[in-house]
N, C-alpha and C positions, 0 to 999 in steps of 0.2 A: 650495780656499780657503786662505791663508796664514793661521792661528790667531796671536794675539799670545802673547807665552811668563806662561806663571803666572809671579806675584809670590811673592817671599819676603818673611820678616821684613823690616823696614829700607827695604823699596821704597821710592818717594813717590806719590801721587795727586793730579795737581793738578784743582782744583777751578774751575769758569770759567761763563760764562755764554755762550751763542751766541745768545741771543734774550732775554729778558725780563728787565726788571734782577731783582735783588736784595740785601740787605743781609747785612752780616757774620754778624748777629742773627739772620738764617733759616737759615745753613747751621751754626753752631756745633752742633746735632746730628748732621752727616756728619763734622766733625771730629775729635768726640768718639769714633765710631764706630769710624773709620778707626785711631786711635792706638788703642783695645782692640784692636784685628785687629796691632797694632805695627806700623803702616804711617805712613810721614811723609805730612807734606799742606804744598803749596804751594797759595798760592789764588793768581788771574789777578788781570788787571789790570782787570778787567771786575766783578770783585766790586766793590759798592758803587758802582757806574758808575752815572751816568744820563742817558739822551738820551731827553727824553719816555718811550715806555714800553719801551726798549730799556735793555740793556745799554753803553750806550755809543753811538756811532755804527756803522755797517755797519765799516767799515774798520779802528776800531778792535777790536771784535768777531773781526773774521776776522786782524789781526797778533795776538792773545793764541793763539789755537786755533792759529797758525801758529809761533808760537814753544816751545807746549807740542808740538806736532808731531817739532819737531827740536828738542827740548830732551833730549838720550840720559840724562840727568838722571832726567826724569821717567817712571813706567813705565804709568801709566794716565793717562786723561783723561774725569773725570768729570764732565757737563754739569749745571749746581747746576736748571737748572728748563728749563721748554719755553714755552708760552705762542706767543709767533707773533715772527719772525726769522730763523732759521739759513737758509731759501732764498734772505734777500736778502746773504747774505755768502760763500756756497756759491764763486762761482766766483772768489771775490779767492785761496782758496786753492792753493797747491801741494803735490801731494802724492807727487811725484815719491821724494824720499828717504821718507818715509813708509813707502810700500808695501815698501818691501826692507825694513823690519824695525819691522814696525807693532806699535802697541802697543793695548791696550782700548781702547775708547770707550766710553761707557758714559750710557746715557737712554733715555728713546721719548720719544710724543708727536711735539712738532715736530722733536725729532733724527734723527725716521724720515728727514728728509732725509739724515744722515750714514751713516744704516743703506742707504740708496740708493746710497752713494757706492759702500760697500765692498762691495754687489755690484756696482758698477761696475768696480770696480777688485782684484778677490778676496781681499778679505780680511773677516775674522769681525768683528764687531762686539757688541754685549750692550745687550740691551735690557732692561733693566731699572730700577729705582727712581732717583730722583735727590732730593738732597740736600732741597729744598724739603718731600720727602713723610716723611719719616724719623718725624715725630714720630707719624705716623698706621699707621704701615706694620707689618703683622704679622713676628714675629720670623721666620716660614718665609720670607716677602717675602727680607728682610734676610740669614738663611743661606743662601738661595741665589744673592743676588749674593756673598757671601763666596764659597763652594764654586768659583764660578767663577774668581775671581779667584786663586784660589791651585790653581789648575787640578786640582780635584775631580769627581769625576764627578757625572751632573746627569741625574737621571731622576725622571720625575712621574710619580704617579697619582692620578684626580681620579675621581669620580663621575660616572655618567652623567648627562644632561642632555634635556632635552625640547628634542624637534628635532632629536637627534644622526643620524647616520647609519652605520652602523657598514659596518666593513672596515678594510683596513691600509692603508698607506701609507708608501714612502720616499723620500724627496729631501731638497737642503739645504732648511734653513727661513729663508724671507725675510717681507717685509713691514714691519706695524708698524701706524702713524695711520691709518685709508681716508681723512681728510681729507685728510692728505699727501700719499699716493699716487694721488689723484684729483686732486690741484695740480699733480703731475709728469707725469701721461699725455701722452706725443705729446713729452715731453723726452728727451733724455740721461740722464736720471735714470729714465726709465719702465723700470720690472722685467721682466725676461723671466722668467714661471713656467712655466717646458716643466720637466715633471720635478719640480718644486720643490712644497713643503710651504707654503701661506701663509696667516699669521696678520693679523690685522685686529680692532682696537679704536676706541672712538672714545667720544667725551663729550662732552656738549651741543650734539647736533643734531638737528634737526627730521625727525620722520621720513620725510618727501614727501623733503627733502635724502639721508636715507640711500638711500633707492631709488634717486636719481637719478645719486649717486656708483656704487652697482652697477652701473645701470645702463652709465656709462662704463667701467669696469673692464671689462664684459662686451664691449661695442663696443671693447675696446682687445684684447677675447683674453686677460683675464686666466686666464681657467675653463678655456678650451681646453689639453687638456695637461696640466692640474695636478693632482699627484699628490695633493693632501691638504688639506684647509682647516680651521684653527684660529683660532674665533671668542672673545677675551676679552671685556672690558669694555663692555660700549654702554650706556655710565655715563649717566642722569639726562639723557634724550631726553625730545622736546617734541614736540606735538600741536598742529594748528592746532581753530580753532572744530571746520569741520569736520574730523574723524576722516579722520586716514587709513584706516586699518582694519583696520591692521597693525602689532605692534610691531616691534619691528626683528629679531631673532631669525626672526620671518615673512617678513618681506622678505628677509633674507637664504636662507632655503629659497627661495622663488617665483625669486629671480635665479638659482639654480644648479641649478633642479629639473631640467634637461634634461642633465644631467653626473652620472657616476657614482662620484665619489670622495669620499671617506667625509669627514663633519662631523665637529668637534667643539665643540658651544657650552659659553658658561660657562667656558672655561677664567681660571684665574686668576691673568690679565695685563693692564694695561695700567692706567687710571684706576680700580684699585681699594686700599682697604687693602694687600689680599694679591697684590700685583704683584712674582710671581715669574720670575726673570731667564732669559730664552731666549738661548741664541745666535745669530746669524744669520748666516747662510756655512755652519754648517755641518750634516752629513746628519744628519738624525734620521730613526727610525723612531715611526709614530703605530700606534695600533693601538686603535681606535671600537671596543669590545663593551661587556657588562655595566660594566665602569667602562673611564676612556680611560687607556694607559700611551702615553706622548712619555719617548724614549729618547735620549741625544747619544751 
């Protein structure tokens, strides 16, 4: 995988929206942020956009992300929020001069679609906090997208967890949203995890829906082959009258009970506070015992 090169003092961060508007007024604490780290910030032209509940139009959407792209200016690309968009602006882009000398990206949520790209295309991407969450976001959250960005080394240890499954594991770590990656299956975008470490979060979904999304994952062959699985966030899930009769944590054991590569739930990433920054592209090693250590 082609990593983007650490920032120094002086870099810039431009700041953009690929899906859900937002206003100047929500991101002035990434801004803030950004200049303590002594980093410049350009914001898009999608800031303060509004096309019903978008950023702007698709088109315009995918010319700011395309111009931050080949802007040799800019050294990161920070997406200000997620919400629903970035798949319908996915293929206006070009990423052809990109990949020879790419640079961060930087979201989850619906940006798991760009996190798609860059294993499409081999390059590391960062999935972490974005601008929108800042004012809620734990200071670990926060240092460890720093650490990344100025190319620090990035090792977790977390507690164990009910459900875990212990063993080790190594390969790149991909993933992201399972809403996402359950909208890409059967595309150009669907992940191949042969070997691969995969992380999965998700926020406000019914949980008959969380099964069903495993379930295609599973008929896609997401489990088969896969070296590791890293479960964060399954933030503030719903229940019909009737009871499923399983939380999601449950569901996700019953979908991978016939595969023997080690869990880890609870990790803390994705729709939480403490949404701390993974890489993805590239090899970590996991290791499920008495507590979990995730290594880059």
């Amino acid at each position: 995988m082609n990593q983007p090169k650490p920032l120094h003092k002086g870099a810039t961060v431009g700041i953009l929206s690929t899906a859900r508007k937002i206003s100047i007024a929500e991101i002035e604490a990434a801004i803030e942020l950004l200049h303590s780290w002594d980093l410049k910030v350009v914001l898009g032209t999608t800031i303060d956009l509004e096309e019903n509940q978008f950023a702007g139009d698709d088109m315009t959407r995918a010319m700011n992300f395309q111009q931050f792209m080949d802007d040799d200016s800019i050294d990161a690309i920070w997406c200000a929020r997620g919400g629903y968009g970035t798949i319908r602006m996915i293929d206006y882009l070009d990423f052809s001069r990109f990949v020879k000398n790419p640079k961060w990206i930087i979201g989850y949520s619906d940006v798991t679609v760009l996190h798609a790209k860059g294993q499409q295309l081999n390059f590391e991407t960062l999935h972490a906090t974005m601008p929108i969450d800042l004012s809620r976001n734990t200071s670990e959250s926060l240092e460890s997208l720093r650490k990344v960005l100025f190319g620090e080394s990035l090792n977790y240890s977390v507690p164990n967890a009910n459900f875990n499954r212990k063993g080790t594991a190594t390969g790149e770590l991909i993933g992201g949203n399972l809403s996402m990656l359950y909208s890409m299956t059967g595309s150009d975008l669907s992940l191949d995890t042969t070997g691969k470490v995969l992380f999965l979060e998700d926020l406000d979904e019914y949980l008959y829906h969380v099964d069903r999304m495993l379930m295609n994952l599973k008929q896609n062959k997401y489990f088969e082959g896969l070296s590791g699985l890293i479960v964060g966030g399954m933030t503030k899930m719903h229940d019909n009258t009737i009871p499923f009769g399983k939380n999601a944590q449950e569901i996700i054991v019953d979908a991978t009970a016939e595969y023997d590569f080690p869990i880890c739930f609870d990790f803390p990433a994705g729709h939480l506070d403490d949404n701390r920054a993974l890489i993805f592209g590239k090899k970590v090693n996991l290791n499920v015992a008495s507590e979990v250590k995730l290594s880059f």
